[in-house]
N, C-alpha and C positions, 0 to 999 in steps of 0.2 A: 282416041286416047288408048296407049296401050297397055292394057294392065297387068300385064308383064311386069314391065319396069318398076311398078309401082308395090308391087306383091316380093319383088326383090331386094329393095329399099325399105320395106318390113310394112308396108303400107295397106290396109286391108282394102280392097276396092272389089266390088263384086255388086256384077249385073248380070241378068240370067238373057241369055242368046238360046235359050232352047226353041224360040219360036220362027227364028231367024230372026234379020234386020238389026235394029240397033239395040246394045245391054239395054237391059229394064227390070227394075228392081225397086219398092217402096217399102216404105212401113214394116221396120225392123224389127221383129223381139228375138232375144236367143234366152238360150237357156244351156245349162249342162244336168244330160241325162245320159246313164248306162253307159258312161267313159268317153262321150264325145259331145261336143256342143251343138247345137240344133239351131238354126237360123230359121223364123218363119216371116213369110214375108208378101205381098201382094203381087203381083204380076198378070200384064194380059195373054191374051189367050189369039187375040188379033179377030173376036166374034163380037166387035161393040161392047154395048154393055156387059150382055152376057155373057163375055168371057172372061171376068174377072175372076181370078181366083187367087187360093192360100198357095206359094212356094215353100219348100222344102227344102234345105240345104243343109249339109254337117260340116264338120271341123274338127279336127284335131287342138288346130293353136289360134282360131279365131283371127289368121287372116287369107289362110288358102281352105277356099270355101266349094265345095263339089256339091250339086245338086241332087237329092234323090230322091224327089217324086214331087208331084201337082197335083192338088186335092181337087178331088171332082165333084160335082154336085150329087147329093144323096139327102137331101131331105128337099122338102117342096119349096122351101124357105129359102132357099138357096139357087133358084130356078134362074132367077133375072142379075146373077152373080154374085161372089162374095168375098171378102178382103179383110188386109188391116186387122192381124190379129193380133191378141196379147195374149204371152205364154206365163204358164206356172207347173212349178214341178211339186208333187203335194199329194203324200202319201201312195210314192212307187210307179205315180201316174204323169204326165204330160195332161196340163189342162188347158183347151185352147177356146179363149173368147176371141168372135170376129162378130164381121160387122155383114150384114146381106146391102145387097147396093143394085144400084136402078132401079131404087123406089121414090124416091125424094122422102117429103115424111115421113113415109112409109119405112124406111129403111130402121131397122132395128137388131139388138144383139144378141148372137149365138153362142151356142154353146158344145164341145165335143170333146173327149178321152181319150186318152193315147195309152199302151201301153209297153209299145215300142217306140214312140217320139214320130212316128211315119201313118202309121196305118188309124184311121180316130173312128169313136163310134160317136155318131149323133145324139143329142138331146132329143126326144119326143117331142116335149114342150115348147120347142126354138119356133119364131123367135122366142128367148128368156124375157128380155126386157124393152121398154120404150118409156121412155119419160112422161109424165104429166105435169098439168099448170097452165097458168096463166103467161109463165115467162119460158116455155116453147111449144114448138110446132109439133112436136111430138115422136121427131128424127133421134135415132142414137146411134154412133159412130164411135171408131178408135177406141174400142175397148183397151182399158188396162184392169188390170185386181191386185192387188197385192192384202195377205193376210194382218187384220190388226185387233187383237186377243182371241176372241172366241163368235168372228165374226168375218165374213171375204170383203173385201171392197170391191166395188166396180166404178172404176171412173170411166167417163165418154163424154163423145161431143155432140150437142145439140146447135141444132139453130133457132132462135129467136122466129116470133112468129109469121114476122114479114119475110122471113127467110133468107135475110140478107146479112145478118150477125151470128158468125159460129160462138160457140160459148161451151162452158162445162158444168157438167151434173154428176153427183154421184147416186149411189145405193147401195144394200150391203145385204147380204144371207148369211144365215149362221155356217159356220167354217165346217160341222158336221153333216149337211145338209149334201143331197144330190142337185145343189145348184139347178134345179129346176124353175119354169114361170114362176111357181105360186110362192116360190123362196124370197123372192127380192123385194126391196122395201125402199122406196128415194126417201136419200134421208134428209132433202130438203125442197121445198117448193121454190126453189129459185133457181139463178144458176149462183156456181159456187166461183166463178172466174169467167171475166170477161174483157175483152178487150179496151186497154183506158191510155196504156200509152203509143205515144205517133208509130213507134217499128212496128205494132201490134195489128194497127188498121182495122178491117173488119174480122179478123178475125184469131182466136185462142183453139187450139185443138192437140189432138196427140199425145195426151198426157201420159206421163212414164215416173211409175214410183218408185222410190227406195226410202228402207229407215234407218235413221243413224241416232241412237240413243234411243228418246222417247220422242223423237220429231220425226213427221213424213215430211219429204221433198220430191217434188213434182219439177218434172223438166217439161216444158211443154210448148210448140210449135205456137209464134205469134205470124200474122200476118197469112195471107191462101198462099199456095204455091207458085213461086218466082216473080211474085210479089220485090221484094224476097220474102221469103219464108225465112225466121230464124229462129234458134231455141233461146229463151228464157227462163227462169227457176223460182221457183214458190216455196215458204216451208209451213204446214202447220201443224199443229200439238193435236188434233181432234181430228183430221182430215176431213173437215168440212169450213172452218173456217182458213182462208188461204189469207198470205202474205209475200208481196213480190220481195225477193232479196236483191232485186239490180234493178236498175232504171234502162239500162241496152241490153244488147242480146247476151247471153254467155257465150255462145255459141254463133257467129253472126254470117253470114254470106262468104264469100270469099272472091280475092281484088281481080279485076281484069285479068285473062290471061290462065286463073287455075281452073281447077275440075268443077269446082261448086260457087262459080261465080255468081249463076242463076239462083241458088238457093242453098242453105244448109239446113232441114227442116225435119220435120216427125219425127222425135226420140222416142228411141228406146234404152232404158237403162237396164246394165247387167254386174251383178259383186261376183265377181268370180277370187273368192280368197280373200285378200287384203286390198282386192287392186276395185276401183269401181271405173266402168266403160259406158261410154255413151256411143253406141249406136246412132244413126242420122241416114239422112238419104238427101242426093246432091246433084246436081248438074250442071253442065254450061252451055246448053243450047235451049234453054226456056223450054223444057220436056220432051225435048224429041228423045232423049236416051234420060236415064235414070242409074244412080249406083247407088249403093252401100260400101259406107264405109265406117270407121268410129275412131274415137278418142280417149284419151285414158283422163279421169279425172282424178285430180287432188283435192284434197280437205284441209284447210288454215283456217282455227278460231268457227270450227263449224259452218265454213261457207266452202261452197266447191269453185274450183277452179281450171283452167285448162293444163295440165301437164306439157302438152305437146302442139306442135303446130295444126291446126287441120286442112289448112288455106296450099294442100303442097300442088304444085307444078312440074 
């Protein structure tokens, strides 16, 4: 695919080739900090497990995307790899929750500062968090947070304790807090979304929040990857009781033939102004390569909708 054409066509597609072989690129969040947009994002390293790690990329207009730096491992936590982060800009700083990987259960979420959007300093306490209950296995994944009054959210994904149903949980620290372990609090013994309709299958993950009025809306990845994977949308008043607003994808796969045939999955949502974007991550060869790319959304009667095609060729 050449992504040339597609970045001249006004088309955002970016996959990071710094390791050689084929683009690869997951798990979206941007953000706008210090005059330019900040892309963070997952990428291997080509060491197994262990080379999973956080990308780096900036932006000027959010679709010619230039990489500039790979986050290395610097706490212990982070030894067996680490991905999948969610960004927040929040009080001058860059604050980035990931996820540590190659633990199975074990796998729990991080936490580190920016205050150039490039360079972060660790949490002492990471992992921050891992869920407890009867209804999981004790895994947390896909950090997202978005602020709601005098309090952070953390949404992520667990699995159920057969290990065979991803699902979601939340928890929350007071918004003055150094986000530290002993700060976070699950604010439910359950999970708060899980997988019930057929595109969804075994699995809900990737949750990506925005608020409009006094309602949070979560876009959030049904089905594992090239399943297909595709994004569906939640809204709830309290951010613990969830509500589907569609019965299909919003967001669904795309036909024989385009870039994200294989899947259109793991959102990230971004309000840049007036305008709201959906970030995504895509492919057409069942993961041998991976992109980013995104979508502009619109608002009718309080539901989102797709502005633009995302299916291009």
């Amino acid at each position: 695919m050449n992504i040339a054409n597609y970045t001249k066509r006004g088309v955002m597609m970016f996959g990071d080739t710094s390791q050689g072989g084929l683009p690869y690129a997951k798990d979206p969040a941007v953000v706008h900090f210090g005059g330019r947009y900040f892309l963070y994002y997952s990428v291997p390293t080509g060491e197994g497990l262990q080379g999973w790690r956080v990308g780096i990329a900036s932006s000027e207009d959010l679709i010619h995307w230039e990489k500039v730096a790979t986050m290395k491992p610097e706490h212990p936590s982070e030894a067996n790899g680490f991905c999948a982060p969610g960004a927040l800009v929040l009080n001058g700083k860059v604050h980035l929750f990931y996820q540590t990987y190659g633990n199975r259960e074990n796998d729990a979420i991080c936490y580190a500062w920016s205050e150039d959007g490039v360079h972060f300093t660790r949490e002492p306490t990471n992992p921050i968090f891992h869920p407890h209950g009867e209804w999981t296995c004790g895994r947390a994944i896909d950090a997202e947070v978005i602020p709601d009054g005098d309090r952070l959210l953390l949404y992520f994904a667990s699995r159920d304790p057969s290990y065979k149903t991803q699902l979601l949980g939340v928890a929350a620290a007071p918004l003055d807090s150094d986000f530290s372990r002993s700060q976070w609090t699950q604010l439910a013994d359950r999970t708060i979304l899980a997988p019930e309709l057929d595109w969804e299958k075994d699995c809900i993950e990737a949750p990506a929040l925005i608020r409009r009025g006094g309602k949070l809306f979560m876009f959030y990845a049904g089905a594992y990857n090239n399943e297909p994977q595709q994004i569906g949308c939640a809204v709830s008043a309290d951010g613990i009781h969830w509500e589907r607003l569609f019965k299909k994808p919003l967001l669904a796969n795309g036909p024989k033939g385009s870039w994200n045939e294989s899947e259109s999955g793991h959102p990230g949502v971004f309000q840049d102004g007036d305008q709201t974007y959906l970030f995504y991550q895509g492919n057409a060869d069942k993961g041998k390569s991976w992109y980013l790319s995104k979508v502009k959304i619109g608002w009718k009667d309080d539901l989102p909708f797709l502005e633009e095609e995302a299916s291009v060729s």
